[in-house]
C-alpha positions in Angstrom: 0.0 0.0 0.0 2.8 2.1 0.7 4.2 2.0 -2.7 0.4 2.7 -4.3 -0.1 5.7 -2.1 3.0 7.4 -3.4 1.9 7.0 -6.7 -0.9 8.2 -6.4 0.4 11.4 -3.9 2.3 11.5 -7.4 -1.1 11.8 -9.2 -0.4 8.8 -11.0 -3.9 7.0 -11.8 -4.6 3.4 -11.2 -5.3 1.0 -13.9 -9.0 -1.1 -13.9 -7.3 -4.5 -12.3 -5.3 -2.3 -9.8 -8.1 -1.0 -8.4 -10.2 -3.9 -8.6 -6.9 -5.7 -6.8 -7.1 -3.0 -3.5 -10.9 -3.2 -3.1 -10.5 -6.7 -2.6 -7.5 -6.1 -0.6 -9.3 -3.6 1.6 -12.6 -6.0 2.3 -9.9 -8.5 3.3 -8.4 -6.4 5.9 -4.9 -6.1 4.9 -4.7 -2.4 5.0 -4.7 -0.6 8.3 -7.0 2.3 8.9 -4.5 4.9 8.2 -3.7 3.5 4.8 -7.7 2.9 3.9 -8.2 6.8 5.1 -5.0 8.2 3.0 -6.7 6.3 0.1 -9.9 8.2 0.9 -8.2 11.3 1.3 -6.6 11.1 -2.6 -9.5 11.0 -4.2 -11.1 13.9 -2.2 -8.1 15.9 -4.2 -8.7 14.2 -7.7 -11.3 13.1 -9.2 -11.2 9.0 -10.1 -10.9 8.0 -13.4 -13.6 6.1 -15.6 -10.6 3.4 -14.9 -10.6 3.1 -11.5 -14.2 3.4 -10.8 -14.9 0.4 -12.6 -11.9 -1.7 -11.5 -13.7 -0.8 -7.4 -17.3 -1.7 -8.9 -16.5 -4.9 -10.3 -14.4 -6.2 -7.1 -17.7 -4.8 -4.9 -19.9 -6.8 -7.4 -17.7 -10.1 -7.1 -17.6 -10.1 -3.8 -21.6 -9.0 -3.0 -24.0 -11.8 -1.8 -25.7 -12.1 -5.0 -29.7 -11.2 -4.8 -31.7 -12.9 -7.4 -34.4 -10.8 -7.7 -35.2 -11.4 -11.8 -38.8 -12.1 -11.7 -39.2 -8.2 -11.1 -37.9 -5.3 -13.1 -37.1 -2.8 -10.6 -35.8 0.6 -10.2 -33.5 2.0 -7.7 -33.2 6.0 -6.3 -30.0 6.8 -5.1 -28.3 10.0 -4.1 -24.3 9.6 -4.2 -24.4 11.8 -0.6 -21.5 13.9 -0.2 -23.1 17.3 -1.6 -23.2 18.6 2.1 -26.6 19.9 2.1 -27.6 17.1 4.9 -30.9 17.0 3.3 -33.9 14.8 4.8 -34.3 11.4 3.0 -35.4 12.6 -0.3 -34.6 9.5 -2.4 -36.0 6.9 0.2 -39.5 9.4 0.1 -39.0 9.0 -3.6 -39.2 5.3 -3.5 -42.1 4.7 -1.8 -44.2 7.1 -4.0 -42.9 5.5 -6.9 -43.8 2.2 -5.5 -47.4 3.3 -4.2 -47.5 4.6 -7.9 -47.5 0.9 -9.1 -43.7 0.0 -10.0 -41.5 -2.6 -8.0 -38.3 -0.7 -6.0 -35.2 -2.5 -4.2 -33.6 0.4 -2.3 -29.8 -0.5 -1.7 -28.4 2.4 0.9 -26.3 2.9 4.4 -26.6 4.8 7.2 -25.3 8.7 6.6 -22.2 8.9 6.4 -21.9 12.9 5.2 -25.1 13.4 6.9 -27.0 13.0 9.6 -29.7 10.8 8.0 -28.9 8.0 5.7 -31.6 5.4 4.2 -30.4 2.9 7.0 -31.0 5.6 9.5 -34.4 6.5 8.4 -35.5 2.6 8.3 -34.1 1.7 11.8 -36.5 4.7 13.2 -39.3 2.6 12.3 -38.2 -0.3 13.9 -37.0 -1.8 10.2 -34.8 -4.9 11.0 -32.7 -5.3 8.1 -32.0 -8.8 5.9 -30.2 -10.7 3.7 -32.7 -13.1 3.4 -33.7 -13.7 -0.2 -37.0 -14.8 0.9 -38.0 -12.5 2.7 -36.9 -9.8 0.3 -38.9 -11.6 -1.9 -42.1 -11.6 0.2 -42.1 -7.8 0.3 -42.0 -6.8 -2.6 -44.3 -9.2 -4.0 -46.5 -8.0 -1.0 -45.9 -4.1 -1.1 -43.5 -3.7 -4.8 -40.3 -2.5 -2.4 -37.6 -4.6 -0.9 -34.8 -2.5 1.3 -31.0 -3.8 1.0 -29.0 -2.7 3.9 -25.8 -2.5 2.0 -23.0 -3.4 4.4 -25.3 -6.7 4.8 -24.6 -7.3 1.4 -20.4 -6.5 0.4 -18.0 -6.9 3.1 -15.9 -4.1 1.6 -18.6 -1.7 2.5 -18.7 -3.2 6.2 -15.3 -3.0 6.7 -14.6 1.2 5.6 -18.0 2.6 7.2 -16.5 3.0 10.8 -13.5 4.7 8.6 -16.2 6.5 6.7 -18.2 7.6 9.7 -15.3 9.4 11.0 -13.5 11.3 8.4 -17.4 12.5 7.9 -16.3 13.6 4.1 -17.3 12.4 0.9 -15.5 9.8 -0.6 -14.8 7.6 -3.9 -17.3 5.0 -1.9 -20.0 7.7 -2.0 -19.4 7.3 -6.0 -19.5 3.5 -5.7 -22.6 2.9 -3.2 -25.1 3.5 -5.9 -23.4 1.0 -8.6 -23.2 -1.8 -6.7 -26.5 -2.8 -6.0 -26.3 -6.3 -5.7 -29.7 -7.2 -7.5 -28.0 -5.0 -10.4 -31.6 -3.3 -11.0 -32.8 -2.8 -14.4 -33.2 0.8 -13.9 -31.5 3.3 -11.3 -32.3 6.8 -11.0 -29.0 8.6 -9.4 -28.3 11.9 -8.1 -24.9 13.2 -8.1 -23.5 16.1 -6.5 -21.2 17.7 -9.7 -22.0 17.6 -13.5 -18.1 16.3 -14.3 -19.9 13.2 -11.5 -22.7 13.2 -14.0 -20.7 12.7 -17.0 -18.2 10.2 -15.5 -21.9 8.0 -14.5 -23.2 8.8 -18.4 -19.9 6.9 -19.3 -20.3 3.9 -17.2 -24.2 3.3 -17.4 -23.4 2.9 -21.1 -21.4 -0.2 -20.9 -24.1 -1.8 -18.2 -27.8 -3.7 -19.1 -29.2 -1.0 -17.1 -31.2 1.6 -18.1 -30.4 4.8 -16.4 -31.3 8.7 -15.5 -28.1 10.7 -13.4 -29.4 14.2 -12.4 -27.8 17.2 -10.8 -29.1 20.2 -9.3 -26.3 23.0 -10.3 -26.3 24.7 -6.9 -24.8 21.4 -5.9 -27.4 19.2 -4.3 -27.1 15.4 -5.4 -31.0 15.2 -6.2 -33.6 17.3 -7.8 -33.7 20.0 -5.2 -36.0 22.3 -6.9 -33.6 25.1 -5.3 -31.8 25.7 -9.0 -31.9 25.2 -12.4 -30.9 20.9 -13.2 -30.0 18.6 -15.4 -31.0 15.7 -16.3 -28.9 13.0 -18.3 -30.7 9.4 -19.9 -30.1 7.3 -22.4 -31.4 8.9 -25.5 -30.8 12.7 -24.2 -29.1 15.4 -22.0 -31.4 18.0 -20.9 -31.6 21.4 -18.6 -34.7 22.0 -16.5 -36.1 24.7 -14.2 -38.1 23.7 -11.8 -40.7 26.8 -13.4 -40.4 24.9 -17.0 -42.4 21.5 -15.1 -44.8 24.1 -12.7 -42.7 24.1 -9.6 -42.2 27.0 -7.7 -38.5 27.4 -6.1 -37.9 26.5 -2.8 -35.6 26.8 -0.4 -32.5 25.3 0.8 -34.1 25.7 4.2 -37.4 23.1 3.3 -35.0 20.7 2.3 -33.0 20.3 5.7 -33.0 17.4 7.6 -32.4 18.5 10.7 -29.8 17.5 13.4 -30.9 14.0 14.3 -32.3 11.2 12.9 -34.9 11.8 14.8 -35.6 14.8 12.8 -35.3 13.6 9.6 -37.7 10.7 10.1 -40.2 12.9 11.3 -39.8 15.3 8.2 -39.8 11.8 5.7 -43.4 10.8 7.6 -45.1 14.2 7.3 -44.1 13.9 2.8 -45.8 10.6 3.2 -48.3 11.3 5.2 -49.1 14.7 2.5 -48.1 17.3 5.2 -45.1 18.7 4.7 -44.4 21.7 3.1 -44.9 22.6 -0.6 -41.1 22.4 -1.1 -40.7 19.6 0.3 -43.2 17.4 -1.1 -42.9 18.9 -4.7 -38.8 17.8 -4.3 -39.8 14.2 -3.9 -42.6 14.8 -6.3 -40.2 15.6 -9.0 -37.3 13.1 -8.2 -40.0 10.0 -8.3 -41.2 11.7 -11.7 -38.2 11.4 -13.3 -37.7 7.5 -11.8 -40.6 6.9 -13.5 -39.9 8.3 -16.7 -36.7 6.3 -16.8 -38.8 2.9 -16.4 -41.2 4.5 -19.0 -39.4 6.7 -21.3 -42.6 6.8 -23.8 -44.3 9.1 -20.8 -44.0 12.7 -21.1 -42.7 13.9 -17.7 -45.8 15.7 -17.3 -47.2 12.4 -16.7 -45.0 10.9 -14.7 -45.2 14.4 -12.3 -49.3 13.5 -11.9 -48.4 9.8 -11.0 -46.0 10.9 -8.7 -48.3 13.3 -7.5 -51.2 11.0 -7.3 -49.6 8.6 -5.0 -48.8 11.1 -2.1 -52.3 12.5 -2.6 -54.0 9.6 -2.5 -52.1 8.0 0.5 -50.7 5.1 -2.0 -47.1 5.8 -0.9 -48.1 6.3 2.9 -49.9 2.7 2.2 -47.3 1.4 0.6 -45.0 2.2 4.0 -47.0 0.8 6.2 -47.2 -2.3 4.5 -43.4 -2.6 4.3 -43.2 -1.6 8.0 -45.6 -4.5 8.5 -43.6 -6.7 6.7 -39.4 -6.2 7.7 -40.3 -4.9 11.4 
């Protein structure tokens, strides 16, 4: 490790089977904390290379307890974290309206590791006790169309740098990894990334994969459709820049979107968007986010529709449904 560090101190870049080769390395504990956090720490000052990333995804994806999922074509919504906005769970809202809007969801995420709030966090507050049994993954989303994968239950690697991660409390190249190593390797993934060169460098590698893929940015940095700026919105077939005035939203603020200073807080925020009474903000945010997920899974839809099914399933109490049956289920 010594010898990689100075190479890359030397901003040399690592080659796809290097990386691959250190991940494995890392889950296998034969690099102490210092080294794994001086890793960290290099690719806070550079960004990682198309390369490298997918070296670290495919030694995550080897070493994953597979989940065979393949009777259902799901999505996942995923934030890479990291965009220091310590939002409320915006994505996890997301999935459970797109879910009470009718489509099947497997949610891979973590406790916060740049935030106060992850997915994991938000679960655990409502007494969620997480699995990796197939079965009973299965049994929920048949039951209620969304399964929840608690990712360090699922790659050792992940297990072995989140005490690592928890305390340097900065982003990282995992925060870049967690939302391509799903282990049921969805067929569709909606992904929010905190910078457009992140958004180009996930274009890039979505295009070599089976799945089929949206990466939006909001350019006042958030890693979701904030609804605070102006974003963009990358798929398959086309690039495009949205205001939130150009789809009927009104701005909001930075302030809606906060998640507070304890999970705690950001649960209770996450029940009053299912529940239909939060804030205008802060319901149109997830509003638009589960828009766009479904407009990846049905590209044909014009997101004007997909806005009115997203819509539709807070109004109606769908997605607050939806929870409660999962809740039900994996408590």
């Amino acid at each position: 490790m010594k010898q990689i560090l100075c190479r890359l101190f030397e901003h040399q870049y690592l080659g796809r089977e290097e990386a691959r080769q250190i991940l494995q390395n890392i889950a296998e504990g034969r690099y102490n904390d210092s080294q794994v956090a001086s890793l960290i720490t290099v690719f806070l000052m550079r960004s990682i290379s198309v390369e490298e990333l997918t070296g670290f995804r495919e030694a995550l994806l080897d070493m994953r307890v597979p989940v065979d999922l393949s009777g259902y074509k799901v999505i996942d919504i995923v934030g890479t974290g990291g965009d220091g906005k310590n939002t409320f769970n915006i994505s996890t809202a997301a999935c459970f309206t797109v879910a009470g809007a009718g489509y099947y969801v497997v949610k891979h995420g973590n406790y916060g590791a740049t935030s106060v709030s992850g997915a994991s966090n938000v679960m655990e507050q409502h007494g969620v006790k997480f699995t990796s049994d197939v079965n009973k993954l299965y049994h929920s989303i048949d039951a209620c169309r969304i399964a929840y994968l608690h990712a360090p239950l699922f790659n050792p690697a992940l297990k072995a740098v989140a005490p690592i991660r928890k305390s340097l409390a900065v982003r990282s190249f995992f925060n870049v990894l967690g939302p391509l190593v799903n282990p049921v390797i969805p067929a569709y993934q909606l992904l929010g990334v905190y910078s457009l060169p992140l958004l180009r460098l996930y274009s890039y590698t979505y295009q070599e994969s089976a799945t089929r893929f949206g990466v939006v940015h909001s350019l006042d940095g958030y890693d979701e459709i904030s609804l605070t700026a102006d974003f963009k919105v990358s798929m398959p077939e086309m690039e495009k820049l949205y205001t939130p005035e150009m789809l009927g939203f009104p701005r909001c603020t930075e302030a809606e979107l906060e998640g507070g200073d304890t999970p705690e807080a950001a649960a209770k925020i996450f029940d009053s968007v299912l529940n239909n009474t939060a804030t205008p903000g802060q319901i149109n945010c997830v509003v638009a986010n589960a828009a766009f997920a479904i407009q990846v899974i049905c590209p044909e839809k014009k997101i004007e529709a997909c806005i009115a099914e997203a819509r539709e399933s807070l109004e109606s109490g769908k997605a607050l449904a939806t929870f409660k049956k999962f809740i039900e289920l994996n408590s």
